[in-house]
C-alpha positions as CSV (number, residue, x, y, z in Angstrom):
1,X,0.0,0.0,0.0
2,X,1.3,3.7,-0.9
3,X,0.9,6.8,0.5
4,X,-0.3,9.1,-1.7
5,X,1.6,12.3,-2.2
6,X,0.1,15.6,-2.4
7,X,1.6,19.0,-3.7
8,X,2.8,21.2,-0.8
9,X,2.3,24.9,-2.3
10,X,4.0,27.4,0.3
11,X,3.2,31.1,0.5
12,X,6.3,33.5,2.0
13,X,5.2,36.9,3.8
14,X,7.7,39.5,4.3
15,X,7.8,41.9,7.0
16,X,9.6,43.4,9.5
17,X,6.8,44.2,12.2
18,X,6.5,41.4,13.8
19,X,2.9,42.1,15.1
20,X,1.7,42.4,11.8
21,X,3.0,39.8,10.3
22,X,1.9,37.3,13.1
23,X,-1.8,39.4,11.9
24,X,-1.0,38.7,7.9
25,X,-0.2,35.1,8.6
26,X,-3.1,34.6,10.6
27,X,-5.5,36.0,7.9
28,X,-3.8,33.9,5.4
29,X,-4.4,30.8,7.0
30,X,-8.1,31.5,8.1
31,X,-8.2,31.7,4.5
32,X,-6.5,28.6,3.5
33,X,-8.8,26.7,6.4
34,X,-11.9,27.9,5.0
35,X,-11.3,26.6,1.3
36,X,-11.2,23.0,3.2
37,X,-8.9,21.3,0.3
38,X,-7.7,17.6,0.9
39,X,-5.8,17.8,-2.5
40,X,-3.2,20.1,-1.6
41,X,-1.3,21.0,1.3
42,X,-0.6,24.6,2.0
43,X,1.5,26.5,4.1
44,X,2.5,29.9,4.8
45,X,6.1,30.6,6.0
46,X,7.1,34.2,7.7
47,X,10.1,35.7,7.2
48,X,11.2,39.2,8.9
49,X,13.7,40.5,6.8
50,X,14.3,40.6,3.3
51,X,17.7,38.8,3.6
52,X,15.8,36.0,5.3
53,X,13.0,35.7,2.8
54,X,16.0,35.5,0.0
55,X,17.5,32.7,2.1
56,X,13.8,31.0,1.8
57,X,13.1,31.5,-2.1
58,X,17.3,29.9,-2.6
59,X,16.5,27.0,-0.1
60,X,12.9,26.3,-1.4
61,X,12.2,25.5,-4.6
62,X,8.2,25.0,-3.5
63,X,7.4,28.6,-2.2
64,X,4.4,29.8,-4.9
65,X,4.3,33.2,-3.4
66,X,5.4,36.1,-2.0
67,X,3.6,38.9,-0.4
């Protein structure tokens, strides 16, 4: 028997206020909860610095998005 893989699609958000971004990434994954998909996996990653979300996009070649 196999496990069945699924697509991990990953969504970076940038920003340096950290109280805002925990509020970004929050929204975002209200979001992704409400679209209830079994098909996919989603996640978002946070990143408070540019540097560090340049470090993410080299390491990760399945980051969809950034905002």
């Amino acid at each position: 028997m196999s496990i069945p893989l699924i697509p991990c699609l990953k969504i970076l958000v940038v920003e340096d206020d950290p109280e805002l971004l925990l509020q970004i990434t929050e929204n975002i994954e209200r979001c992704i909860d409400s679209f209830a998909r079994e098909d996919v996996a989603i996640e978002v990653l946070e990143a408070n610095s540019v540097p560090l979300a340049l470090d993410y996009l080299a390491a990760d070649g399945d980051i969809q998005g950034v905002l």
